[in-house]
Chimera marker file (.cmm) of the C-alpha trace (Angstrom):
<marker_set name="trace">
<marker id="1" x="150.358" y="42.162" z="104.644" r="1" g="1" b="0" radius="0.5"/>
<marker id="2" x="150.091" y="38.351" z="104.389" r="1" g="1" b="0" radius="0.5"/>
<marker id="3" x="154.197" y="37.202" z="103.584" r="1" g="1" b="0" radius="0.5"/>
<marker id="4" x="156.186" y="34.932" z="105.619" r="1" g="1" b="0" radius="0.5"/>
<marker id="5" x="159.198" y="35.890" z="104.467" r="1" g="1" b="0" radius="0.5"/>
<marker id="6" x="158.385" y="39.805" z="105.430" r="1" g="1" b="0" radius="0.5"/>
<marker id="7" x="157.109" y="38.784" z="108.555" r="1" g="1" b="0" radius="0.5"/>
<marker id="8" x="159.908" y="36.771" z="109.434" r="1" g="1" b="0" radius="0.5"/>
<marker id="9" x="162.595" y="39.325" z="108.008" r="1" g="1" b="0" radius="0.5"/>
<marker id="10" x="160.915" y="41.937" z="109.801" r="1" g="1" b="0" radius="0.5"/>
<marker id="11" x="161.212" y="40.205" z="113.420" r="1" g="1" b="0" radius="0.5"/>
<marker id="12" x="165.067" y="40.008" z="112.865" r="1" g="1" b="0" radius="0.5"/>
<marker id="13" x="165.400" y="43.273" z="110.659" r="1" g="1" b="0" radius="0.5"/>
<marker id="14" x="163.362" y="45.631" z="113.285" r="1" g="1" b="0" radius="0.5"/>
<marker id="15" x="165.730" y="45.152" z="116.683" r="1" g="1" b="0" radius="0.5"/>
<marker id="16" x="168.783" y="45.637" z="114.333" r="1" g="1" b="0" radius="0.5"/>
<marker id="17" x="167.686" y="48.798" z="112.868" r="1" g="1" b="0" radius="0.5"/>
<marker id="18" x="166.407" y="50.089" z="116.651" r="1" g="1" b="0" radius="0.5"/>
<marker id="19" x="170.047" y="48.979" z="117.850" r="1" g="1" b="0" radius="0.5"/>
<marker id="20" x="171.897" y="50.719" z="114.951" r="1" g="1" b="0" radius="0.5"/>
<marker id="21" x="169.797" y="54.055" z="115.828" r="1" g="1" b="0" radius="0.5"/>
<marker id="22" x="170.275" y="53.843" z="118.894" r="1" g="1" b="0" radius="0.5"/>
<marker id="23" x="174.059" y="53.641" z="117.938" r="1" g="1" b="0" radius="0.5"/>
<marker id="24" x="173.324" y="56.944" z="114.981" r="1" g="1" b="0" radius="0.5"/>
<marker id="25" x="172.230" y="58.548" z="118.285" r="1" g="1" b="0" radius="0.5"/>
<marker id="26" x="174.841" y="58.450" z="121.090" r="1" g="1" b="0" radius="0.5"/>
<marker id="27" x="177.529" y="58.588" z="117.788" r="1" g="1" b="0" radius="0.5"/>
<marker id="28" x="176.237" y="61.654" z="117.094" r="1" g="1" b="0" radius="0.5"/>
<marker id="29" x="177.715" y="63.440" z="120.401" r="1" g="1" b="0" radius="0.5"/>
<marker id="30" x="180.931" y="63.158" z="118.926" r="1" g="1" b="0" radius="0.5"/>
<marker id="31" x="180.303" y="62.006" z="115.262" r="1" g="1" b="0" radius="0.5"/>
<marker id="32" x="177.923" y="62.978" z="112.093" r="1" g="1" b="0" radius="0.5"/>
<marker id="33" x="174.740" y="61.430" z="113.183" r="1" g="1" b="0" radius="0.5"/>
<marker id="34" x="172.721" y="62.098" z="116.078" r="1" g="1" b="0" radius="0.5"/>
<marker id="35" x="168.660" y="62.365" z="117.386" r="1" g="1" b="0" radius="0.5"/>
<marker id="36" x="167.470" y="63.219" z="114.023" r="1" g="1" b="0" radius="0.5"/>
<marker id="37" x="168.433" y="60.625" z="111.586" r="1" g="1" b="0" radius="0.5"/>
<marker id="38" x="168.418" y="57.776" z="114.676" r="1" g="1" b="0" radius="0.5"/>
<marker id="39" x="165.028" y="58.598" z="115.070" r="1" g="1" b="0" radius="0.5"/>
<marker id="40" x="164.362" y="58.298" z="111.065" r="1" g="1" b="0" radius="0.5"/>
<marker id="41" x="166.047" y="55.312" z="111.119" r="1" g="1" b="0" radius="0.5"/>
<marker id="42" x="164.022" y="53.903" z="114.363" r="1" g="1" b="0" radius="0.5"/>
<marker id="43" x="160.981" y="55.301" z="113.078" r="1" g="1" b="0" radius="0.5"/>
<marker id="44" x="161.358" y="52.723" z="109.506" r="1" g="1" b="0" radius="0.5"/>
<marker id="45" x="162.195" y="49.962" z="111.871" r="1" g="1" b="0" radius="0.5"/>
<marker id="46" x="158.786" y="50.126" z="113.387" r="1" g="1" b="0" radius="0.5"/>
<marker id="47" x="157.403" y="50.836" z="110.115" r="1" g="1" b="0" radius="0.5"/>
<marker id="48" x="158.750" y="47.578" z="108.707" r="1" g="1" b="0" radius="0.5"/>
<marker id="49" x="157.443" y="46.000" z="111.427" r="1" g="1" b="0" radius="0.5"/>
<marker id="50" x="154.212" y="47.480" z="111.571" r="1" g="1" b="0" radius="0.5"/>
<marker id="51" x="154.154" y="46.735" z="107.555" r="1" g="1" b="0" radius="0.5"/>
<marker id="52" x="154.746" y="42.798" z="108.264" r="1" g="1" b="0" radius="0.5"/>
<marker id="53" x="152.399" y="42.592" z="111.187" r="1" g="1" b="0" radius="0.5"/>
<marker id="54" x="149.980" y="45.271" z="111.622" r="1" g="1" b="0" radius="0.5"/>
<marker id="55" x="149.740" y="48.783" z="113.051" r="1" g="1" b="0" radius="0.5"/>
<marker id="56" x="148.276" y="47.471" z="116.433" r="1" g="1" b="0" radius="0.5"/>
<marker id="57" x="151.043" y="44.746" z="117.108" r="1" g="1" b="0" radius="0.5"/>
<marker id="58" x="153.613" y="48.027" z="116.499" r="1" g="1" b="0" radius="0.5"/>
<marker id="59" x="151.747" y="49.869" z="119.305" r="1" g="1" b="0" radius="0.5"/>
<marker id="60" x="151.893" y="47.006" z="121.600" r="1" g="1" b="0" radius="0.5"/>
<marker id="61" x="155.412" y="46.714" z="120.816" r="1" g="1" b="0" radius="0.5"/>
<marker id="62" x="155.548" y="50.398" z="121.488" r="1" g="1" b="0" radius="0.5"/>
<marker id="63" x="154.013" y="50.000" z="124.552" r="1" g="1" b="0" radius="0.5"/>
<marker id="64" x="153.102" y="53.738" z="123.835" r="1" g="1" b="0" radius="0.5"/>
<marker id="65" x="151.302" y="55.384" z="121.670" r="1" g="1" b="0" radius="0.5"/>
<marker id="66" x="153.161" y="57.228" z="119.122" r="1" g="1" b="0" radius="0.5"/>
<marker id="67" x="151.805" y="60.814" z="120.239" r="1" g="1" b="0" radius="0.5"/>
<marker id="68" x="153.186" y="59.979" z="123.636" r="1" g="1" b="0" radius="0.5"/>
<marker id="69" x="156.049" y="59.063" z="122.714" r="1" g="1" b="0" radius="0.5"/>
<marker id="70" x="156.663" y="62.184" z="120.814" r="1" g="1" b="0" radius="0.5"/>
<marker id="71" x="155.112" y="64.563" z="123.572" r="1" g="1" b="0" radius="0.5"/>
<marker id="72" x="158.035" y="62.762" z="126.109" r="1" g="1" b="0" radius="0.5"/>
<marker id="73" x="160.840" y="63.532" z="123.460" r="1" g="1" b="0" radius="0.5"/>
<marker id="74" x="159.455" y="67.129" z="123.809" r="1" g="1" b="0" radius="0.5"/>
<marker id="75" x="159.717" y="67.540" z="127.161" r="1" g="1" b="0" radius="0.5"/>
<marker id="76" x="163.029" y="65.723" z="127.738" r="1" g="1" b="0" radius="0.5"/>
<marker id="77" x="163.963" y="68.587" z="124.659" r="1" g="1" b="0" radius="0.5"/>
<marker id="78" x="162.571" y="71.595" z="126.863" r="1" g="1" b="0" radius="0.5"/>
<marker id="79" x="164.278" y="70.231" z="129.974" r="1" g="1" b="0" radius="0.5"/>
<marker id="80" x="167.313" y="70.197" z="128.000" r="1" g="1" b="0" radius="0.5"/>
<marker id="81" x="166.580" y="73.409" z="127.311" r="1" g="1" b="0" radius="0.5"/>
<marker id="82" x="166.193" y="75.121" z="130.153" r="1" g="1" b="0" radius="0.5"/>
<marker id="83" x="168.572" y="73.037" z="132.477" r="1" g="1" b="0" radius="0.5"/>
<marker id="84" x="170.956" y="75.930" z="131.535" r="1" g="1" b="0" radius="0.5"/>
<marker id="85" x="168.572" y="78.188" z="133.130" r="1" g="1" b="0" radius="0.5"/>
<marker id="86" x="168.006" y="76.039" z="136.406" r="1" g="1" b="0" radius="0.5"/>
<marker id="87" x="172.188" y="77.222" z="136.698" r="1" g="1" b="0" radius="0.5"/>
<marker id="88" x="172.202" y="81.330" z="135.804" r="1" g="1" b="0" radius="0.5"/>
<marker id="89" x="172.785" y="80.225" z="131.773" r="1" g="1" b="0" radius="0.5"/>
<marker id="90" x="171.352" y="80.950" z="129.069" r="1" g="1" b="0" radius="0.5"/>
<marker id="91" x="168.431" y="78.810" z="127.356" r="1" g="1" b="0" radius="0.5"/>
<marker id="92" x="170.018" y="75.873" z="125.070" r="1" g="1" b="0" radius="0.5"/>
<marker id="93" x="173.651" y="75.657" z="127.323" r="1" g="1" b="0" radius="0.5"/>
<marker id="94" x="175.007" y="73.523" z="127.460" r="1" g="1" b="0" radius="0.5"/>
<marker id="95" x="175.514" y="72.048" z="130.972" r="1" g="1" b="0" radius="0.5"/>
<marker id="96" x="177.265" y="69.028" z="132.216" r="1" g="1" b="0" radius="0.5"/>
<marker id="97" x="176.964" y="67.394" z="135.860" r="1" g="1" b="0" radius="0.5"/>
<marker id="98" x="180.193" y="67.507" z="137.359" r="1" g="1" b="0" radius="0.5"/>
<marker id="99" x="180.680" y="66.927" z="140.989" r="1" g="1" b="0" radius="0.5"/>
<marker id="100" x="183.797" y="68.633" z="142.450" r="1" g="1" b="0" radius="0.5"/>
<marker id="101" x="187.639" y="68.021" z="141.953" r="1" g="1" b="0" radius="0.5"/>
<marker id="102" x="189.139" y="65.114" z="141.425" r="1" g="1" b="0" radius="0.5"/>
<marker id="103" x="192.051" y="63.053" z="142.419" r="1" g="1" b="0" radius="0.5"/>
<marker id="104" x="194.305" y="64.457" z="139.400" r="1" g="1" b="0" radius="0.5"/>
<marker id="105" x="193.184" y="67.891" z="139.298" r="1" g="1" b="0" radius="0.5"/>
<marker id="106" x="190.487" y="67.267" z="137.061" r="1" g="1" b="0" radius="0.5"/>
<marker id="107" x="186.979" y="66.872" z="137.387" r="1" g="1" b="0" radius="0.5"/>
<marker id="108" x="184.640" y="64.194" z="139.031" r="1" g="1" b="0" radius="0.5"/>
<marker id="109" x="181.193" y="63.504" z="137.138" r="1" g="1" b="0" radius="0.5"/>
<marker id="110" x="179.268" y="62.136" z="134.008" r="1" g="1" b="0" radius="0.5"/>
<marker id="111" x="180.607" y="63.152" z="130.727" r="1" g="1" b="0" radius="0.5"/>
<marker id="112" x="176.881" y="63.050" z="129.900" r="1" g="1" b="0" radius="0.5"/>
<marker id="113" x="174.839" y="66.186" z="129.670" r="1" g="1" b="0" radius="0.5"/>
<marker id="114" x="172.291" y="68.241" z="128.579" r="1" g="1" b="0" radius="0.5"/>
<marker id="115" x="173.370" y="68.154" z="124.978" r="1" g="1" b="0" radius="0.5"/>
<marker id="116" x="172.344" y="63.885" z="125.078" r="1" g="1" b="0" radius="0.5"/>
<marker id="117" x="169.364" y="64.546" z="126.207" r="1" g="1" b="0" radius="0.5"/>
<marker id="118" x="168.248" y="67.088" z="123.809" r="1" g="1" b="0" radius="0.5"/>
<marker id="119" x="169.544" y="64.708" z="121.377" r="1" g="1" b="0" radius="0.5"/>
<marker id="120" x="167.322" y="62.080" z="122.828" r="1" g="1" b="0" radius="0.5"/>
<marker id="121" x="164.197" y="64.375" z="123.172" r="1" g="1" b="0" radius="0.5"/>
<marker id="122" x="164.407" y="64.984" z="119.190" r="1" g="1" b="0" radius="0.5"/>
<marker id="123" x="164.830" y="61.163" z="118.497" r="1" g="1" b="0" radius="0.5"/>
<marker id="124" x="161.927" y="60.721" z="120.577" r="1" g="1" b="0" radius="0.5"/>
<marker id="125" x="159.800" y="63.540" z="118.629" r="1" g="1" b="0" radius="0.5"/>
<marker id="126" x="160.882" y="61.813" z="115.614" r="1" g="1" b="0" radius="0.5"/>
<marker id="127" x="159.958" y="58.241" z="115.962" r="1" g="1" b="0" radius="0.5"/>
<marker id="128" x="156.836" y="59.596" z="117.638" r="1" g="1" b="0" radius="0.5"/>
<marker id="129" x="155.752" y="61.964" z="115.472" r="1" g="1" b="0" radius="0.5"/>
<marker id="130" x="157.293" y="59.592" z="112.018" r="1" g="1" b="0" radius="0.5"/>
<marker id="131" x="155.002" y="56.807" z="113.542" r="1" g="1" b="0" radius="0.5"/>
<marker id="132" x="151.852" y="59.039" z="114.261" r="1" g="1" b="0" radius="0.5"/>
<marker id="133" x="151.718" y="59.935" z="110.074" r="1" g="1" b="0" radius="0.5"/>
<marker id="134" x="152.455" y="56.806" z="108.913" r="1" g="1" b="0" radius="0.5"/>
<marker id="135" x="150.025" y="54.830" z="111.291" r="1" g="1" b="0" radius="0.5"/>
<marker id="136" x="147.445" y="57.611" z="109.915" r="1" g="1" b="0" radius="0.5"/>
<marker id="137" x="148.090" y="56.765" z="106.691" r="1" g="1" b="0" radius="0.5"/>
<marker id="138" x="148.035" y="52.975" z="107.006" r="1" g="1" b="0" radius="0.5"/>
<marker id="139" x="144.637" y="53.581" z="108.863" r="1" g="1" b="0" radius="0.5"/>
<marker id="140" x="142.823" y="54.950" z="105.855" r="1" g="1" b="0" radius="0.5"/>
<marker id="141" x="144.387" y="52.808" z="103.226" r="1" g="1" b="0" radius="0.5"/>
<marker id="142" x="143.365" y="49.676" z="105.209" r="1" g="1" b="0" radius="0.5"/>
<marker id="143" x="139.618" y="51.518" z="105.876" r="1" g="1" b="0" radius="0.5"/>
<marker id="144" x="138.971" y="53.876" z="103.279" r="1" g="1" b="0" radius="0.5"/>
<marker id="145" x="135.263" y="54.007" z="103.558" r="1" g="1" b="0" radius="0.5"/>
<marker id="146" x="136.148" y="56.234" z="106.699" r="1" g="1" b="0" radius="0.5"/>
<marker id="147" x="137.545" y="58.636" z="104.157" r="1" g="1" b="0" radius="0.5"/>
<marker id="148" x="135.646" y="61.882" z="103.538" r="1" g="1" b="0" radius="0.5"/>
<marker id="149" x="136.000" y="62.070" z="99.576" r="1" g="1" b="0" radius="0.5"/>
<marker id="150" x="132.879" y="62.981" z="97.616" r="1" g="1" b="0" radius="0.5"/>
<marker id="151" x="132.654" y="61.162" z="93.876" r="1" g="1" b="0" radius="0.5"/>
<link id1="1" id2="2" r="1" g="1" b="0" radius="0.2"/>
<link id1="2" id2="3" r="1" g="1" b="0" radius="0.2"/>
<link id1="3" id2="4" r="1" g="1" b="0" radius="0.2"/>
<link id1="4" id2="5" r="1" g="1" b="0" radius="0.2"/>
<link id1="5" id2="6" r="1" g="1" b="0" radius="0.2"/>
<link id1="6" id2="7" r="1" g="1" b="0" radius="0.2"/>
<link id1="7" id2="8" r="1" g="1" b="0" radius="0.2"/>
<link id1="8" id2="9" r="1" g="1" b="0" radius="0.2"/>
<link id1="9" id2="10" r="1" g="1" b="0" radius="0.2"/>
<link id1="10" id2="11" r="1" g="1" b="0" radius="0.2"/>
<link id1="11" id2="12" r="1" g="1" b="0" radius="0.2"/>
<link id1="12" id2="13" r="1" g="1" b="0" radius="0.2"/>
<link id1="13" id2="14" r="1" g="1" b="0" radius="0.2"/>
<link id1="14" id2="15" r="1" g="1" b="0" radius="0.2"/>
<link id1="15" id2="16" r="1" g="1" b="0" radius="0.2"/>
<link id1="16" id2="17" r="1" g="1" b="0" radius="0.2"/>
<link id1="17" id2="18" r="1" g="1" b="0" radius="0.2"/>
<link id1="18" id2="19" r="1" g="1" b="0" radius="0.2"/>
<link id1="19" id2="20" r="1" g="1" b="0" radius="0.2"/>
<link id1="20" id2="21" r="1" g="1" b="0" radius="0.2"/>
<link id1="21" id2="22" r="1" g="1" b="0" radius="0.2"/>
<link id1="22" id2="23" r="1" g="1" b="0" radius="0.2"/>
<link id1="23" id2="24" r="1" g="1" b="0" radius="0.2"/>
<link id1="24" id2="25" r="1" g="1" b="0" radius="0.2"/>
<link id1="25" id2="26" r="1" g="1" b="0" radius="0.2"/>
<link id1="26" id2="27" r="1" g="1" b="0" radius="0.2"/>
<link id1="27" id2="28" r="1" g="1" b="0" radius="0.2"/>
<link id1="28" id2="29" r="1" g="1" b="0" radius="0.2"/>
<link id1="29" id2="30" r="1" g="1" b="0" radius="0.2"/>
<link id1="30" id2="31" r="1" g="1" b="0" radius="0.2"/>
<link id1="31" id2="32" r="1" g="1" b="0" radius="0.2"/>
<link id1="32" id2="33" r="1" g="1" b="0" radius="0.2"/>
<link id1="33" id2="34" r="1" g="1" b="0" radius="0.2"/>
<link id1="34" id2="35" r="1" g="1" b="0" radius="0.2"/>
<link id1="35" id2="36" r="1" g="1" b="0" radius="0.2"/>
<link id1="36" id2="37" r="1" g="1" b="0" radius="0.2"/>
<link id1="37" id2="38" r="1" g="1" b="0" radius="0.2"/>
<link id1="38" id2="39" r="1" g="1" b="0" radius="0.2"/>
<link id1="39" id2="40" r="1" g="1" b="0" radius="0.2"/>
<link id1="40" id2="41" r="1" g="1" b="0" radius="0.2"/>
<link id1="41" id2="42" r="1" g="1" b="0" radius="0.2"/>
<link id1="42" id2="43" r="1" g="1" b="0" radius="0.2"/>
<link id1="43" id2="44" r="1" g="1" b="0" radius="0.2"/>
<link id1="44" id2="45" r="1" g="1" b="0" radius="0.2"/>
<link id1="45" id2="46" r="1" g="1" b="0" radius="0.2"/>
<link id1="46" id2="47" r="1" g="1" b="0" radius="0.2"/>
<link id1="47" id2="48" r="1" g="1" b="0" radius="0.2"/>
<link id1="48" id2="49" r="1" g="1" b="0" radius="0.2"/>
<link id1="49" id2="50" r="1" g="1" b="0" radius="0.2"/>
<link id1="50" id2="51" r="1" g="1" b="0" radius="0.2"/>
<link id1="51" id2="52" r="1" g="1" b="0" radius="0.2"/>
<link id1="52" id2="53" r="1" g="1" b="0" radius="0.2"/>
<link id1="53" id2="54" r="1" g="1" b="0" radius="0.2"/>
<link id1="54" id2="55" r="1" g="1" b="0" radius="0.2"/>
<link id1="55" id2="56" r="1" g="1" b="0" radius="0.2"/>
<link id1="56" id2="57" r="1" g="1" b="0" radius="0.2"/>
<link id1="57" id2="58" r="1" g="1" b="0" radius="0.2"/>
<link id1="58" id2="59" r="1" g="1" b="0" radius="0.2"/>
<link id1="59" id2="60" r="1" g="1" b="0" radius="0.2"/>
<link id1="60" id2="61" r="1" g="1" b="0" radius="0.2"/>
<link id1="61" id2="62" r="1" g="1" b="0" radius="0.2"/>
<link id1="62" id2="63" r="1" g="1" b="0" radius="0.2"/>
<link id1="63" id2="64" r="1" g="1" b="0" radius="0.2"/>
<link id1="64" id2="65" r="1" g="1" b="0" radius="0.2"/>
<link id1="65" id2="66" r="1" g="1" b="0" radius="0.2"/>
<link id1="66" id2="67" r="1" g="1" b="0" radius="0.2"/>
<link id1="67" id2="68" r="1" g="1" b="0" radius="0.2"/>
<link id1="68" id2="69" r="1" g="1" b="0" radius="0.2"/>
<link id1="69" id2="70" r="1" g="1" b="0" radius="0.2"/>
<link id1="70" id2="71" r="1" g="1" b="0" radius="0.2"/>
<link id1="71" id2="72" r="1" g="1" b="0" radius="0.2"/>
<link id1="72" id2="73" r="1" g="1" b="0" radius="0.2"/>
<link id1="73" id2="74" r="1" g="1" b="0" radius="0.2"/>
<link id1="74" id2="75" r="1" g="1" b="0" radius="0.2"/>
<link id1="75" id2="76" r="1" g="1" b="0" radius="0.2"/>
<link id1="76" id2="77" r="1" g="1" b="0" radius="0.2"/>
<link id1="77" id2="78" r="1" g="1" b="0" radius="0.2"/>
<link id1="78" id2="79" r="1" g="1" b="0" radius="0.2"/>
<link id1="79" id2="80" r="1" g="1" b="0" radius="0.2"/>
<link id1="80" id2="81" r="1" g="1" b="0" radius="0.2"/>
<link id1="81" id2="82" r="1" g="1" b="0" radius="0.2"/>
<link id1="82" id2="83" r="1" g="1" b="0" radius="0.2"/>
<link id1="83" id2="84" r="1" g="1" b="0" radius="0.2"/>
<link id1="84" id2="85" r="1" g="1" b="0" radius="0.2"/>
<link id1="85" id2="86" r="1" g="1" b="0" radius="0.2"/>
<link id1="86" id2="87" r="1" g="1" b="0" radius="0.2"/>
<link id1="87" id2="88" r="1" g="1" b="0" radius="0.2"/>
<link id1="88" id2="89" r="1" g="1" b="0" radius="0.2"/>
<link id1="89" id2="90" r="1" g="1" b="0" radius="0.2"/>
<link id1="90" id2="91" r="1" g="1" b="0" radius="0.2"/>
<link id1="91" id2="92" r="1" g="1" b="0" radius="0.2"/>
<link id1="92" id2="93" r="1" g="1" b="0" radius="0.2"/>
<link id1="93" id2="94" r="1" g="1" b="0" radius="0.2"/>
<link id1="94" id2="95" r="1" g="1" b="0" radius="0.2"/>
<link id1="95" id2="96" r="1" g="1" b="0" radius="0.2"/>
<link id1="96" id2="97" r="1" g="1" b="0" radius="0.2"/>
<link id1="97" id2="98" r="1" g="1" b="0" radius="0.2"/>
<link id1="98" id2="99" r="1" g="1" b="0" radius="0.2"/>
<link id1="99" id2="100" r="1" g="1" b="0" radius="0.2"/>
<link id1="100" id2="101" r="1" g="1" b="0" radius="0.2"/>
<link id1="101" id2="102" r="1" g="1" b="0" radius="0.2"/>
<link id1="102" id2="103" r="1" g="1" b="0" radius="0.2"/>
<link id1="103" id2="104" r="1" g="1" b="0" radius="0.2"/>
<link id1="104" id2="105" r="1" g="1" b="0" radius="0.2"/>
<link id1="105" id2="106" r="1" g="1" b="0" radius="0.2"/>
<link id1="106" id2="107" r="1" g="1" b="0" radius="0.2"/>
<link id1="107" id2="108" r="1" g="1" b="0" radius="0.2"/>
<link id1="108" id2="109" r="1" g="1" b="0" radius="0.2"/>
<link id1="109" id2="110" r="1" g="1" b="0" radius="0.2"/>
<link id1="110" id2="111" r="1" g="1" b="0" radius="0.2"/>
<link id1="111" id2="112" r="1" g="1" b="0" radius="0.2"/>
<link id1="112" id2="113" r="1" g="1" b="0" radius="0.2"/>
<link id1="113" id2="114" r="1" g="1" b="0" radius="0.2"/>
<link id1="114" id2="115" r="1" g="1" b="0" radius="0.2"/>
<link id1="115" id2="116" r="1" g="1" b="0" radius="0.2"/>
<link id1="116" id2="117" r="1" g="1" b="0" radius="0.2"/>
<link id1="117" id2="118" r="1" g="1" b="0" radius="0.2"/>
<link id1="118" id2="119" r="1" g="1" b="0" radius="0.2"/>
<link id1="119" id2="120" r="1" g="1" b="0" radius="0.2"/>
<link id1="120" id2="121" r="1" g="1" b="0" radius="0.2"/>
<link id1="121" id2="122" r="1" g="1" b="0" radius="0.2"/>
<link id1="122" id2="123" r="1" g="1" b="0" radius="0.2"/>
<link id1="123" id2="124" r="1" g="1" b="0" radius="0.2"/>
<link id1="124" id2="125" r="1" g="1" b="0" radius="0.2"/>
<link id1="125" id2="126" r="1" g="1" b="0" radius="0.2"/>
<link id1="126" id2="127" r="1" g="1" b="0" radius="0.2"/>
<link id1="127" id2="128" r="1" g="1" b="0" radius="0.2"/>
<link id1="128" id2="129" r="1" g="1" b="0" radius="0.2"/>
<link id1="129" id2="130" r="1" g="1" b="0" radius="0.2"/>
<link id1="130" id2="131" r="1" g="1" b="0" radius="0.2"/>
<link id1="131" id2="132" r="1" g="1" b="0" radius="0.2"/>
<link id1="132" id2="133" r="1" g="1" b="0" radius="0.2"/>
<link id1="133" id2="134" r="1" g="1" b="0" radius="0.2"/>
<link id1="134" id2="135" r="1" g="1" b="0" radius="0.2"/>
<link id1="135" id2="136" r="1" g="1" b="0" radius="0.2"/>
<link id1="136" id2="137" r="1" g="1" b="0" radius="0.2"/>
<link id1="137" id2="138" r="1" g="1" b="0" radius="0.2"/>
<link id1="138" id2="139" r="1" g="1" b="0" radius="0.2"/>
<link id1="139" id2="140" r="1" g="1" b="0" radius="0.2"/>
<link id1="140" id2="141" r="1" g="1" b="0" radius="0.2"/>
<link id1="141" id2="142" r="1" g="1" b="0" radius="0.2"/>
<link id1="142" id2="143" r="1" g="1" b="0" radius="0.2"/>
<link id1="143" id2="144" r="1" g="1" b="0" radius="0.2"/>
<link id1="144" id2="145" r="1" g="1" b="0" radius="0.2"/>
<link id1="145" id2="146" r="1" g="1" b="0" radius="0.2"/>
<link id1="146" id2="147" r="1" g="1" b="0" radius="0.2"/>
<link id1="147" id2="148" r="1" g="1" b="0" radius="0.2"/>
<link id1="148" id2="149" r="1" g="1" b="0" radius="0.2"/>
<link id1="149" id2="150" r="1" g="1" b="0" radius="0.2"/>
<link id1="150" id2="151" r="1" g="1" b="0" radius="0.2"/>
</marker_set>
């Protein structure tokens, strides 16, 4: 599309809405939100921007393509998975890496653990997987002669 304004709304609109579901993301450890409706909301950031520009200056913003991206989110989702396994658990614990005792009795670690990064293996699969349909269908709206419809 050929607008000034929507290209110039979209180059400030697009890194808000990737901040604020990035935000929907770690919130949702704790909070109502989480991977799935960050990576919605990611995945119509790059859509807006994809609408303003085009599909390819998305991808090189991407730096990925979108299948990638949403093969990655489903790997860092099956790693999640089994890091419960890696330990004696079950499939889907979840399993935080804490080092030893600390100082107060307590433990010593990151408060960050295989829950997060299931979390960010389904945003991933989302944007990815979001992007891949609607790139698809901007590809045969912008070239429908490549279309296989008999009159």
């Amino acid at each position: 599309m050929n607008s000034i304004i929507l290209t110039a709304a979209a180059r400030i609109l697009t890194p808000l809405m990737i901040a604020f579901s990035l935000f929907i993301l770690l919130r949702g450890h704790n909070e109502p939100g989480g991977g799935f409706i960050g990576g919605l909301v990611g995945a119509t950031g790059f859509a807006l921007y994809a609408k303003a520009t085009s599909v390819k200056e998305t991808i090189r913003a991407l730096r990925l393509q979108p299948p990638t991206i949403a093969v990655l989110g489903l790997g860092a989702a099956l790693l999640a998975g089994m890091w419960g396994q890696f330990f004696g658990d079950a499939f889907l614990q979840g399993m935080w890496p804490f080092y030893g005792p600390g100082p107060d009795g307590g433990t010593v670690g990151l408060p960050v653990g295989s829950v997060l990064l299931f979390d960010i293996g389904v945003y991933l699969v989302v944007i990815g997987s979001v992007l891949t349909i609607l790139f698809a269908l901007e590809d045969d709206v912008a070239h429908p002669d490549r279309l296989d419809i008999e009159d």
